[in-house]
C-alpha positions as a Markdown table, in Angstrom:
| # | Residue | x | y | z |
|---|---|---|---|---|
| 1 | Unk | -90.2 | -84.9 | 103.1 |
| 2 | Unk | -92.8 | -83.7 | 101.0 |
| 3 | Unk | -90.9 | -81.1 | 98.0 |
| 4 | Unk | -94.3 | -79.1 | 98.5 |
| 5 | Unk | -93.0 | -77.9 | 101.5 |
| 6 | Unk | -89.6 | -76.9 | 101.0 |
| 7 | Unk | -90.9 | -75.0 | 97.9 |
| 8 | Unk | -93.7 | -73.0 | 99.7 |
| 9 | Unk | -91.3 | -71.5 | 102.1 |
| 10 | Unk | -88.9 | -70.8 | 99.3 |
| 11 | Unk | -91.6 | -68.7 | 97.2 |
| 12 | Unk | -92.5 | -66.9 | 100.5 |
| 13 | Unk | -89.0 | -66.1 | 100.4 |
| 14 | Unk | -88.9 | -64.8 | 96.9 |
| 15 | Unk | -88.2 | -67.5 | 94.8 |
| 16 | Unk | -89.9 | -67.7 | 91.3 |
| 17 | Unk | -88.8 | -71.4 | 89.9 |
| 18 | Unk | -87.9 | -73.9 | 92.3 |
| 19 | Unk | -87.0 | -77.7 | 91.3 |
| 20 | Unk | -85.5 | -80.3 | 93.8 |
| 21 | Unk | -82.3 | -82.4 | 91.8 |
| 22 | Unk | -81.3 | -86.2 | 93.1 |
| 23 | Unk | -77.5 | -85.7 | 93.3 |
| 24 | Unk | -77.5 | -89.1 | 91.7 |
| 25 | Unk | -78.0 | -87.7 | 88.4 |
| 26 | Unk | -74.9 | -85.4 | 89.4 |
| 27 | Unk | -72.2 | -87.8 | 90.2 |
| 28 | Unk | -69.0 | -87.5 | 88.3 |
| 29 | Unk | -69.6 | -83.9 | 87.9 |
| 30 | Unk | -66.8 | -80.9 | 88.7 |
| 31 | Unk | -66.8 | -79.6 | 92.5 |
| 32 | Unk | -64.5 | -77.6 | 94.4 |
| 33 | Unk | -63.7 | -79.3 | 96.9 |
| 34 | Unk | -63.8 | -82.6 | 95.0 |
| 35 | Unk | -65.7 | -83.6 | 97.7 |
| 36 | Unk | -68.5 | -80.9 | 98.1 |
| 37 | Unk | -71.2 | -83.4 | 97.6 |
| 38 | Unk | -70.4 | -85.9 | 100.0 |
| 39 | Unk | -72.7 | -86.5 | 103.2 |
| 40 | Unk | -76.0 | -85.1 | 100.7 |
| 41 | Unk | -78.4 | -86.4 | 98.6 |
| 42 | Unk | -80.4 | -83.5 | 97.1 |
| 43 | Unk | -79.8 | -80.1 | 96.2 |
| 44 | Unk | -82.7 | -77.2 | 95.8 |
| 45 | Unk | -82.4 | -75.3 | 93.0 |
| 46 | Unk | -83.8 | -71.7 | 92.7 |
| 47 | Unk | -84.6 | -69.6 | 90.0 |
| 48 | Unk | -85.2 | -65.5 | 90.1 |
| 49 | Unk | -87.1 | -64.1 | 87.3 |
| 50 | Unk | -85.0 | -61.5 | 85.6 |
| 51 | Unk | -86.9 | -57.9 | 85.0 |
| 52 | Unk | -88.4 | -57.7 | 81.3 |
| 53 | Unk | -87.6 | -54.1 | 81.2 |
| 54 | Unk | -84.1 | -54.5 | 81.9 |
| 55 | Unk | -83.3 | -57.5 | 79.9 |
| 56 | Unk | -85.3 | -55.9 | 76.7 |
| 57 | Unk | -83.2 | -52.6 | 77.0 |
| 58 | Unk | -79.8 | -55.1 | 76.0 |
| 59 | Unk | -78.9 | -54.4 | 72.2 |
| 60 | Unk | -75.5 | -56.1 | 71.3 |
| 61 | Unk | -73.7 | -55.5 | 74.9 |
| 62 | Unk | -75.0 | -55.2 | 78.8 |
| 63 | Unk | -76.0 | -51.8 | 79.5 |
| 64 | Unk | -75.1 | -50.2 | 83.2 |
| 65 | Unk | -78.4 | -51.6 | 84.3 |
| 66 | Unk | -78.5 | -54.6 | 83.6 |
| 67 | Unk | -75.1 | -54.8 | 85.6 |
| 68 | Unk | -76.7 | -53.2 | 88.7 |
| 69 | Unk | -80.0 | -56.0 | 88.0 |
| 70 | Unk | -77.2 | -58.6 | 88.0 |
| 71 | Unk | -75.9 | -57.8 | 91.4 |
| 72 | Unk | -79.0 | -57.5 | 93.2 |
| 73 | Unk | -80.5 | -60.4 | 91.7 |
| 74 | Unk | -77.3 | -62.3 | 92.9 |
| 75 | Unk | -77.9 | -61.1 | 96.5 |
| 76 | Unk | -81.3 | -61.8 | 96.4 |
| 77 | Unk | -80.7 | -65.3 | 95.6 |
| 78 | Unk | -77.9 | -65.7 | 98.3 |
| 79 | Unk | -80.4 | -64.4 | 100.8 |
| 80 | Unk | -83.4 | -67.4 | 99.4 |
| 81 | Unk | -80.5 | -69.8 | 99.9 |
| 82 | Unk | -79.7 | -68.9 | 103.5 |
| 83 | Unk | -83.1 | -69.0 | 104.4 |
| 84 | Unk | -84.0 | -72.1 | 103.2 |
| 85 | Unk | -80.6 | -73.7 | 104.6 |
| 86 | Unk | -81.8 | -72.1 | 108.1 |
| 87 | Unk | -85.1 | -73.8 | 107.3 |
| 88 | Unk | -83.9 | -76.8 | 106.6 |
| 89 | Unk | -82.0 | -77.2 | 109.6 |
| 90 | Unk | -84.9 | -76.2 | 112.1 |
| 91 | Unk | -86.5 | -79.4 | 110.4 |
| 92 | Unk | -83.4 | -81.1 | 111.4 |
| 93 | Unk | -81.5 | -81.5 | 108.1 |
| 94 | Unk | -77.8 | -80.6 | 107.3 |
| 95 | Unk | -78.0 | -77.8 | 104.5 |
| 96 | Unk | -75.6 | -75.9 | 102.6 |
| 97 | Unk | -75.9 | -72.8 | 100.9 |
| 98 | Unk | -73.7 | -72.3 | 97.9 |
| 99 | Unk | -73.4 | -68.7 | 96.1 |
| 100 | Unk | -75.4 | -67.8 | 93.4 |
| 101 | Unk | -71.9 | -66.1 | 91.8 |
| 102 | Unk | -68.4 | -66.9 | 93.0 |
| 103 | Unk | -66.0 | -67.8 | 90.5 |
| 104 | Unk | -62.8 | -69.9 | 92.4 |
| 105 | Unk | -61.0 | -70.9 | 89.3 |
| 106 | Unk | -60.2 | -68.3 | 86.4 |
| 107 | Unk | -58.8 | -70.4 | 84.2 |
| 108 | Unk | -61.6 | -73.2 | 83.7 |
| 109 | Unk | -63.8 | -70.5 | 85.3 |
| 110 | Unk | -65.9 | -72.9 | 87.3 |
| 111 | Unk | -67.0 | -72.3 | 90.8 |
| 112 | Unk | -67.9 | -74.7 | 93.4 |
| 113 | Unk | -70.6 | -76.4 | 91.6 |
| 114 | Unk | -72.6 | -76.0 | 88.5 |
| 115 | Unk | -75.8 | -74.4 | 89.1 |
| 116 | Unk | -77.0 | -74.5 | 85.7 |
| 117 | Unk | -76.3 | -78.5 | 85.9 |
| 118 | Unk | -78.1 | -78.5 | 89.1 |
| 119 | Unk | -81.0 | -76.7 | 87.7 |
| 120 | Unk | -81.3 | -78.6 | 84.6 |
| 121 | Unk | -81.1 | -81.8 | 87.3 |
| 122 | Unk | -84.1 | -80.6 | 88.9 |
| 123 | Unk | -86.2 | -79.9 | 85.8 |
| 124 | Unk | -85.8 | -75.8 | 86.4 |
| 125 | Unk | -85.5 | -76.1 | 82.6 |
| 126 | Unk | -83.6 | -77.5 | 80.0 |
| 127 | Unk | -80.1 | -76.7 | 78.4 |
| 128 | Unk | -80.2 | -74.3 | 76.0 |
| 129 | Unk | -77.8 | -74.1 | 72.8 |
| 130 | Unk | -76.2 | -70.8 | 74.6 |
| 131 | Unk | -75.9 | -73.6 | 77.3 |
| 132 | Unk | -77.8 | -71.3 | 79.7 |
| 133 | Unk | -81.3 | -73.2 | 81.4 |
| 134 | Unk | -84.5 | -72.2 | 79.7 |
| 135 | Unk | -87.5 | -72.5 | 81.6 |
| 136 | Unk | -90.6 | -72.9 | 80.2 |
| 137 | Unk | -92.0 | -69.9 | 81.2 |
| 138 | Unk | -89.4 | -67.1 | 81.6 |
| 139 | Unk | -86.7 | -68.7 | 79.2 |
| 140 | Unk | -83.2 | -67.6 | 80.1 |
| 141 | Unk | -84.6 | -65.0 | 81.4 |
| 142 | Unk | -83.3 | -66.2 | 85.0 |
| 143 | Unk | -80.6 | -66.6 | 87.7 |
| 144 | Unk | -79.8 | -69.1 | 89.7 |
| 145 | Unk | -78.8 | -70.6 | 93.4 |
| 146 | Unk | -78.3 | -74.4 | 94.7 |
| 147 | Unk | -78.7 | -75.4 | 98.4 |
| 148 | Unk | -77.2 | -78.9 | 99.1 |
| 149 | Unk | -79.1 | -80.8 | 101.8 |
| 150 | Unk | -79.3 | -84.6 | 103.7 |
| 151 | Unk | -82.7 | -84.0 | 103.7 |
| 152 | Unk | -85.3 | -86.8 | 102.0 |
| 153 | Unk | -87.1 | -84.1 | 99.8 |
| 154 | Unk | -89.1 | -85.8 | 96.5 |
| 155 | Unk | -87.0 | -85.2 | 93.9 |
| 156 | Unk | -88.5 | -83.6 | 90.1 |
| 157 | Unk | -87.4 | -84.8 | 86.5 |
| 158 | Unk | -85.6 | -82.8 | 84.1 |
| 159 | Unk | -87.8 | -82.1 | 81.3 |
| 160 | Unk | -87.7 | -82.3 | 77.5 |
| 161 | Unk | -84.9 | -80.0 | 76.0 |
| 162 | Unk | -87.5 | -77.8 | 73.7 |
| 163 | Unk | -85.2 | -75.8 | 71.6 |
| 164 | Unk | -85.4 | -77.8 | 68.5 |
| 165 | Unk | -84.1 | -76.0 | 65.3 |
| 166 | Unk | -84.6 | -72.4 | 66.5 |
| 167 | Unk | -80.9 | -70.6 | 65.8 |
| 168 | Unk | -82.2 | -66.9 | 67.6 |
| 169 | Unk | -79.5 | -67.4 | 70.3 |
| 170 | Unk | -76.6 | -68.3 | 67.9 |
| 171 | Unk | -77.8 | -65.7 | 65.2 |
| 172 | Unk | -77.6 | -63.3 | 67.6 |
| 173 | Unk | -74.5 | -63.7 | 69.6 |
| 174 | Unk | -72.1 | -60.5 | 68.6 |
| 175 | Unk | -68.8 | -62.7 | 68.3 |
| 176 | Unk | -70.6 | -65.9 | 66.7 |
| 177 | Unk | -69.9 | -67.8 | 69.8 |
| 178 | Unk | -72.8 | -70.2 | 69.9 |
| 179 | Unk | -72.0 | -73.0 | 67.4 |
| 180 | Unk | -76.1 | -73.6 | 67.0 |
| 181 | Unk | -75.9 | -77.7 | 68.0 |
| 182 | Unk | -78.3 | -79.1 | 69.7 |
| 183 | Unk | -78.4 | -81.8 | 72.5 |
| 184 | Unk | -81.1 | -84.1 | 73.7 |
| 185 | Unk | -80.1 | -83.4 | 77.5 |
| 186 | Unk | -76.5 | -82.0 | 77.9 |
| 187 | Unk | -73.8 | -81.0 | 76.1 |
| 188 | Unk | -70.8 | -83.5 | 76.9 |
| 189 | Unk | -68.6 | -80.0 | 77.4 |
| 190 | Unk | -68.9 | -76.4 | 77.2 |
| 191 | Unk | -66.6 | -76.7 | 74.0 |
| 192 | Unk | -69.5 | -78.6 | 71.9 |
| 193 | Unk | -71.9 | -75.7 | 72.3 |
| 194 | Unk | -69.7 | -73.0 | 72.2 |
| 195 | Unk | -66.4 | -71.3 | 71.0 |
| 196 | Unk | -66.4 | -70.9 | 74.9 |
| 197 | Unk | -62.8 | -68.5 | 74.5 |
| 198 | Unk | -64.7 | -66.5 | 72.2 |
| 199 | Unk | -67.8 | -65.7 | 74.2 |
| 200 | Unk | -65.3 | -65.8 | 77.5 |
| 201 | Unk | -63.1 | -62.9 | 75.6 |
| 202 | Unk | -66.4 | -60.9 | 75.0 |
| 203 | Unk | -67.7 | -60.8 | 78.6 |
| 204 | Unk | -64.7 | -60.0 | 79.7 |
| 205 | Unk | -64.3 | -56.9 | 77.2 |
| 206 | Unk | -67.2 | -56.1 | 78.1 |
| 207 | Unk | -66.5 | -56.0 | 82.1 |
| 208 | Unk | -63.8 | -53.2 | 81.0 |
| 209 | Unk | -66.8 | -51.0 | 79.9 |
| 210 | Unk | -67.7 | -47.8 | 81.7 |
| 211 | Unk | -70.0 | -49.0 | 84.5 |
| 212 | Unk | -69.8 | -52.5 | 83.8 |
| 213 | Unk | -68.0 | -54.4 | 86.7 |
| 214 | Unk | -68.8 | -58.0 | 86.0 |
| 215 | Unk | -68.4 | -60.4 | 83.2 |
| 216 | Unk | -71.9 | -60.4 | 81.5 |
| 217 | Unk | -73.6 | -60.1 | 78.4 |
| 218 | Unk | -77.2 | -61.0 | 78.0 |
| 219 | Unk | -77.4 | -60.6 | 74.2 |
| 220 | Unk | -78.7 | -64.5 | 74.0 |
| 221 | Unk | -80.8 | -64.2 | 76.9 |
| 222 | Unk | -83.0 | -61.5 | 75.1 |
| 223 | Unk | -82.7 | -63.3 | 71.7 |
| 224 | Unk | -84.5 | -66.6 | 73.2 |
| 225 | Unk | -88.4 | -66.3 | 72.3 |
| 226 | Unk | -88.5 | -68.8 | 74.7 |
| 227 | Unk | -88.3 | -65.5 | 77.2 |
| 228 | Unk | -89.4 | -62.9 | 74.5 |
| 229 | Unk | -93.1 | -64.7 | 73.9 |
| 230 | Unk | -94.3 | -67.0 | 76.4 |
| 231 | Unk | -97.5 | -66.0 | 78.1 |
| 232 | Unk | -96.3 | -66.0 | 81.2 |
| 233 | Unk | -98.7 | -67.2 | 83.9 |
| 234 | Unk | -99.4 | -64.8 | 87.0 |
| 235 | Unk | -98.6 | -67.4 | 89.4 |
| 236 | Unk | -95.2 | -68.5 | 90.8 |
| 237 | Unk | -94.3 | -72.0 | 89.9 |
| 238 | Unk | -93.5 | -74.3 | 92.4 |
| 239 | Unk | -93.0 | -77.5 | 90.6 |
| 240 | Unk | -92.0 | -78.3 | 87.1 |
């Protein structure tokens, strides 16, 4: 099945980034259930541009509306996913949504799969030091949503991490969470890119603030010229 395709309807839908991932590249990686992947071969990762204006307006914590931003972009994206599972089965496939932001354990706090992993899988962008995905047009400046399907879609590359020696991320971070290492492709764990308690301790304070629900920051996603300075192209982008 032509990827063309499957990413036309999804930018019809909304989406800004989409990237297709061959679940090969994913095998061995954390699920719940441990068997989530079985009976597929790809997932369909989909990225929503975050709003500029909201995303700028973030100085060392989130701000009321960026938390508002955060739960409608998150809806959004579980509405793209259902669609495109729905279109995918009226071509016949087996497709399965996953949400764009369910935590199931609180202690590892993993969910049912990685999207990031997913994303950087399906060239969406490449692992930042914050170990968020950077795209090369928006940066960070992005959420996220995975559809698992049977179907035969052509599958992207990841691409070429990019970040190099910039630190903005790591200077910025308001507890020093972001230990400023690089990686060619992926960090090996969460631990060898971040002081992951300390920046897991901060969202969390910052959930307890008034009008602040969720456990967010977004101090490192403004940092990142990669989303600051881009000329961003008035297109959507379809393939990476």
């Amino acid at each position: 099945m032509n990827s063309g395709q499957i990413k036309d309807f999804a930018q019809q839908c909304g989406a800004d980034v989409v990237g297709v991932a061959d679940l090969e590249r994913l095998q061995g990686i954390h699920t719940n259930p441990p068997d989530l992947l079985q009976g597929y071969s790809r997932a369909v990762s989909v990225a929503i541009r975050l709003a500029d204006g909201v995303i700028n307006a973030i100085e060392d914590r989130p701000t009321p509306l960026y938390q508002q931003h955060y739960l409608k972009v998150n809806a959004l994206l579980d509405d793209i996913a259902l669609r495109i599972c729905q279109y995918l089965q009226d071509l016949g496939s087996t497709a399965l949504p996953i949400p764009a932001s369910q935590i199931l354990n609180k202690k590892d706090w993993t969910s049912y799969i990685s999207h990031k992993a997913v994303a950087i899988a399906a060239g969406v962008g490449w692992q930042g030091k914050s170990l968020l995905v950077v795209n090369p047009d928006f940066g960070p400046r992005i959420r996220l949503v995975t559809i698992l399907t049977d179907a035969p879609i052509q599958t992207d590359s990841p691409i070429k991490n990019r970040c190099g020696r910039c630190s903005y991320c790591s200077d910025a971070c308001p507890v020093g969470a972001i230990k400023n290492v690089s990686a060619t492709s992926h960090y090996a764990s969460r631990e060898e890119a971040l002081h992951f308690q300390k920046c897991l301790e901060r969202v969390l304070e910052n959930s307890q603030r008034d009008y602040i629900e969720s456990p967010i920051c977004g101090v490192c996603i403004k940092a990142c010229p990669w989303g600051r300075s881009r000329k961003r192209k008035n297109r959507k982008q379809y393939s990476l």
